[in-house]
Backbone bond lengths (Angstrom), bond angles and torsions (degrees), N, CA, C in turn:
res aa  C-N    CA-C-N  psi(-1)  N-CA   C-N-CA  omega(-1)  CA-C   N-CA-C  phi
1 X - - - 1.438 - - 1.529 108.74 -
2 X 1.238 102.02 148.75 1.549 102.34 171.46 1.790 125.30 -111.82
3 X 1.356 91.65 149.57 1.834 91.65 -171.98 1.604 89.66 -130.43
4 X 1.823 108.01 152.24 1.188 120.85 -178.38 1.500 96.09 -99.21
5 X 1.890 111.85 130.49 1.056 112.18 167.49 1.159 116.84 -102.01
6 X 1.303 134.07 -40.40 1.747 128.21 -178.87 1.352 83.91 -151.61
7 X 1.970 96.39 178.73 1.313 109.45 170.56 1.171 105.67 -111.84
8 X 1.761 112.11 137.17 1.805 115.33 175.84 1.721 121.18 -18.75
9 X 1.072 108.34 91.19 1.592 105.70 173.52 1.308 118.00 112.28
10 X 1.425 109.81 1.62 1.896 108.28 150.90 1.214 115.09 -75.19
11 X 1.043 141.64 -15.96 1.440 129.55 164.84 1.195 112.38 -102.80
12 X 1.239 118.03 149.58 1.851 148.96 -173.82 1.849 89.65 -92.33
13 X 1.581 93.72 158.27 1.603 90.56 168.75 1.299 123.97 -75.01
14 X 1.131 119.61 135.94 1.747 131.20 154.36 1.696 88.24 100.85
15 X 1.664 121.45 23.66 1.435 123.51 166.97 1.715 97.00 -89.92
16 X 1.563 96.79 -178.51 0.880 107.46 -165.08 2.062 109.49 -161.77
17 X 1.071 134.60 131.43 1.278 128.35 172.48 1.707 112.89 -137.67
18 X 1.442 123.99 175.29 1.364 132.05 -168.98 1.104 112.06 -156.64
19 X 1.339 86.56 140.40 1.903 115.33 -173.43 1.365 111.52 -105.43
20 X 1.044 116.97 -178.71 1.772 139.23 -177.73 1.808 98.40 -119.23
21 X 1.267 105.18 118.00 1.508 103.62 175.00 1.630 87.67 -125.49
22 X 1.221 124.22 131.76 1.254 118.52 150.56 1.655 92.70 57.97
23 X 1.475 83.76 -153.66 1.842 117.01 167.55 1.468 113.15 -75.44
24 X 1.493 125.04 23.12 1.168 134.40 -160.51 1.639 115.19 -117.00
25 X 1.162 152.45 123.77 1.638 122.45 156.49 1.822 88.46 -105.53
26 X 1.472 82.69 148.60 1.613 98.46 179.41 1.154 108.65 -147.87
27 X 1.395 126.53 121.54 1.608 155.22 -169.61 1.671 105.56 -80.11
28 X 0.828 120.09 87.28 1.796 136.98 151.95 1.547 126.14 -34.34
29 X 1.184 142.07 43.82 1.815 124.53 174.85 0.969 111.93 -87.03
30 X 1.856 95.42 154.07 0.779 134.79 -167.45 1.849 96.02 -104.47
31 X 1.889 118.65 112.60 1.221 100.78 146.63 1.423 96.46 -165.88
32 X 1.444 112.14 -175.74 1.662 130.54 -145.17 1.349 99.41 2.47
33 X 1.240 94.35 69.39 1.643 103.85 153.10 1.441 130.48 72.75
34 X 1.696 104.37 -0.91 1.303 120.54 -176.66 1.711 113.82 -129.55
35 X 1.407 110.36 -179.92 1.848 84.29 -150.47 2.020 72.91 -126.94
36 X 1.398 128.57 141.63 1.486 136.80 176.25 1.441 105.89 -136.76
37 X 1.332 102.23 130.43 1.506 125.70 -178.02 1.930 116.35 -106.03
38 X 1.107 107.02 113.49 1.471 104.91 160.70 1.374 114.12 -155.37
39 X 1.442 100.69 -177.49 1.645 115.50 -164.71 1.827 95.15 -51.44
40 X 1.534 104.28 155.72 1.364 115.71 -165.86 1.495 110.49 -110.16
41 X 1.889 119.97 39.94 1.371 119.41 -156.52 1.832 82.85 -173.74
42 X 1.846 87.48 128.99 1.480 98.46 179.30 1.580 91.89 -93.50
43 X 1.327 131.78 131.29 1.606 145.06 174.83 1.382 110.74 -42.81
44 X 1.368 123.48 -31.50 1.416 132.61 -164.46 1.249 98.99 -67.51
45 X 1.279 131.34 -76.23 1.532 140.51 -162.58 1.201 96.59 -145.34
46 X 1.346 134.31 43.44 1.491 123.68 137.26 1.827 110.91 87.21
47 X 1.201 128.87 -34.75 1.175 134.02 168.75 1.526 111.59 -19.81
48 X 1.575 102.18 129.43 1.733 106.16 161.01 1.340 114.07 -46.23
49 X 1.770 132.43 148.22 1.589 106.50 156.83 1.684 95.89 -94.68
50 X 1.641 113.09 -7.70 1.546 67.04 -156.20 2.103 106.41 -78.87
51 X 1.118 117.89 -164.77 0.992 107.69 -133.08 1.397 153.83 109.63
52 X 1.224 96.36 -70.51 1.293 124.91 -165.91 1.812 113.47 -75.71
53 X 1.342 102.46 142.72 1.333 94.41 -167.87 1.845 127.46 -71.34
54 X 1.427 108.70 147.21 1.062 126.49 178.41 1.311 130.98 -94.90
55 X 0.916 129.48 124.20 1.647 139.32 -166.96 1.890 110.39 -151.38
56 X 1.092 133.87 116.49 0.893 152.22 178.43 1.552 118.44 35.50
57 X 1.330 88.81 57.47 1.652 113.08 164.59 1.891 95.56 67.90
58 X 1.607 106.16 44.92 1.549 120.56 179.14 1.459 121.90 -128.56
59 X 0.770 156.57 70.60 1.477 157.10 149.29 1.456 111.76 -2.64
60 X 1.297 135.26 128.69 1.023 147.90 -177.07 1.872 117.25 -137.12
61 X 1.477 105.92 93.12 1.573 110.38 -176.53 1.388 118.28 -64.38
62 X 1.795 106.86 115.71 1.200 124.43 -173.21 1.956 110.25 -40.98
63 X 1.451 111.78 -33.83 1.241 101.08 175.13 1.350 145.18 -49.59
64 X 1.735 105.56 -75.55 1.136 130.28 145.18 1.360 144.36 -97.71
65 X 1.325 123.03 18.36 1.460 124.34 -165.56 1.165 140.43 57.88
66 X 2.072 115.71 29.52 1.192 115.99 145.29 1.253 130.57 -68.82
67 X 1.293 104.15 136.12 1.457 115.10 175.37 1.621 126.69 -95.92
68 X 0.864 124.23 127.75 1.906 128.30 177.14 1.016 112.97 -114.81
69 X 1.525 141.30 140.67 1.265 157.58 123.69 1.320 102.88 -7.56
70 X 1.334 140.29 105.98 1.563 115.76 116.50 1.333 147.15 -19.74
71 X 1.133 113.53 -32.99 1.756 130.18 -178.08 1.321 98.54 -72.31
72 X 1.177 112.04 -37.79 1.873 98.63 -158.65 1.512 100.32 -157.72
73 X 1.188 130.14 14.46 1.631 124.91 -169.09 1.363 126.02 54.11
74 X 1.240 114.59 -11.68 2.056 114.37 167.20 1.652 96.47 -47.30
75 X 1.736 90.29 136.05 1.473 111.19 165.23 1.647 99.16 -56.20
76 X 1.008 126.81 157.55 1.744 136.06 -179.11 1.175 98.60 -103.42
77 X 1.314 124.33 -18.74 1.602 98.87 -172.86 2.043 101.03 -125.58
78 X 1.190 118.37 17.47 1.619 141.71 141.92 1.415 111.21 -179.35
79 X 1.794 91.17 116.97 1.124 117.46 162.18 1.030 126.71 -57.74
80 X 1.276 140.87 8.28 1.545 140.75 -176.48 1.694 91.52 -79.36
81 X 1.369 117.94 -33.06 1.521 106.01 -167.75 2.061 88.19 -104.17
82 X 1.833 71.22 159.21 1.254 90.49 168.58 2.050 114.69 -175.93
83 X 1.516 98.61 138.16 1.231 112.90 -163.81 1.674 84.60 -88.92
84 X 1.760 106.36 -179.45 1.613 126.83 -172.19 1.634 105.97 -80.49
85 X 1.094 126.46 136.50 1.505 144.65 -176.21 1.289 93.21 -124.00
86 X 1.745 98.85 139.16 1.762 103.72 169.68 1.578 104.45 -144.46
87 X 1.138 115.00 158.73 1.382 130.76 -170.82 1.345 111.72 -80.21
88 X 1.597 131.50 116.62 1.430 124.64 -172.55 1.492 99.56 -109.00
89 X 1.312 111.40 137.96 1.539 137.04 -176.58 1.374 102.15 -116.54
90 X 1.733 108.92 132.57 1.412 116.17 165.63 1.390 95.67 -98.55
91 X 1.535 108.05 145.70 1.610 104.42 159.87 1.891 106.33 -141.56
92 X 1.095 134.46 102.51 0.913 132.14 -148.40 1.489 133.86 62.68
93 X 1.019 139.93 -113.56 1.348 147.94 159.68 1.666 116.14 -94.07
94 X 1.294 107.31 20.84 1.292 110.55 -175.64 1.306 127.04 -135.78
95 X 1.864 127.28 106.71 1.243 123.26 -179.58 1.293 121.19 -46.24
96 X 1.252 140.86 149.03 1.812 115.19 163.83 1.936 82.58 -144.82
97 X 1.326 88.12 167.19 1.686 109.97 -175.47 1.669 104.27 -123.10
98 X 1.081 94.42 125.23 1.796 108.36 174.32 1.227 109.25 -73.91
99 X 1.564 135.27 118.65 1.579 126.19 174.09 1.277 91.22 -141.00
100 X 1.299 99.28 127.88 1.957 127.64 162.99 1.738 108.35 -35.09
101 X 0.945 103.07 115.13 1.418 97.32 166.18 1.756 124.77 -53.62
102 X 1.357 107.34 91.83 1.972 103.86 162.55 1.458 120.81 4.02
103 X 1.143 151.76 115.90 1.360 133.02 150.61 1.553 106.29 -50.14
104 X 1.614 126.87 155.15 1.138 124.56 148.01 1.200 123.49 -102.29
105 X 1.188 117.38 136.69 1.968 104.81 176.84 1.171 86.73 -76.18
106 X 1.638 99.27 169.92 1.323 137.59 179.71 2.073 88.50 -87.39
107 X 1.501 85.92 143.78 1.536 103.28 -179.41 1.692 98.04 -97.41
108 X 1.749 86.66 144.12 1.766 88.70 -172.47 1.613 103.91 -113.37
């Protein structure tokens, strides 16, 4: 499914904003010129990333100083972990974020 996150050119470089997907929050930046979507929660202790500073297409959690990929959500400093990455589509003047549809369980 798709959700609209900003419109082309509200964010400055190495900004960043967040949406409501689902059961999801997911953090949007904006940098070198291209716009990267992932989960909006560093695993460690829960911290927002977005925010958090950006440096060469890297996320850095204001808490403790995990770092994530933009490209793909791998921790940068072990790749064994890794948070949700989503595909951002411009379509006109409008960012949008690709998110998998939730399964629902069946209610018992």
């Amino acid at each position: 499914m798709r959700y609209a996150a900003c419109k082309v050119g509200d964010l400055v470089e190495n900004d960043s904003t967040t949406l409501e997907a689902g059961n999801k929050r997911i953090a949007v930046f904006f940098t070198q010129g291209n716009y990267y979507a992932i989960d909006d929660f560093c695993p460690h202790a829960g911290a927002p990333l977005a925010g958090g500073h950006v440096e060469d297409c890297i996320v850095t959690c204001s808490w403790h100083g995990w770092r994530f990929r933009l490209t793909d959500g791998t921790w940068a400093d072990n790749p064994r972990l890794k948070i949700g990455s989503y595909p951002c589509i411009i379509e006109g003047d409008t960012v949008y974020v690709e998110v998998p549809d939730t399964p629902q369980w069946p209610k018992s």
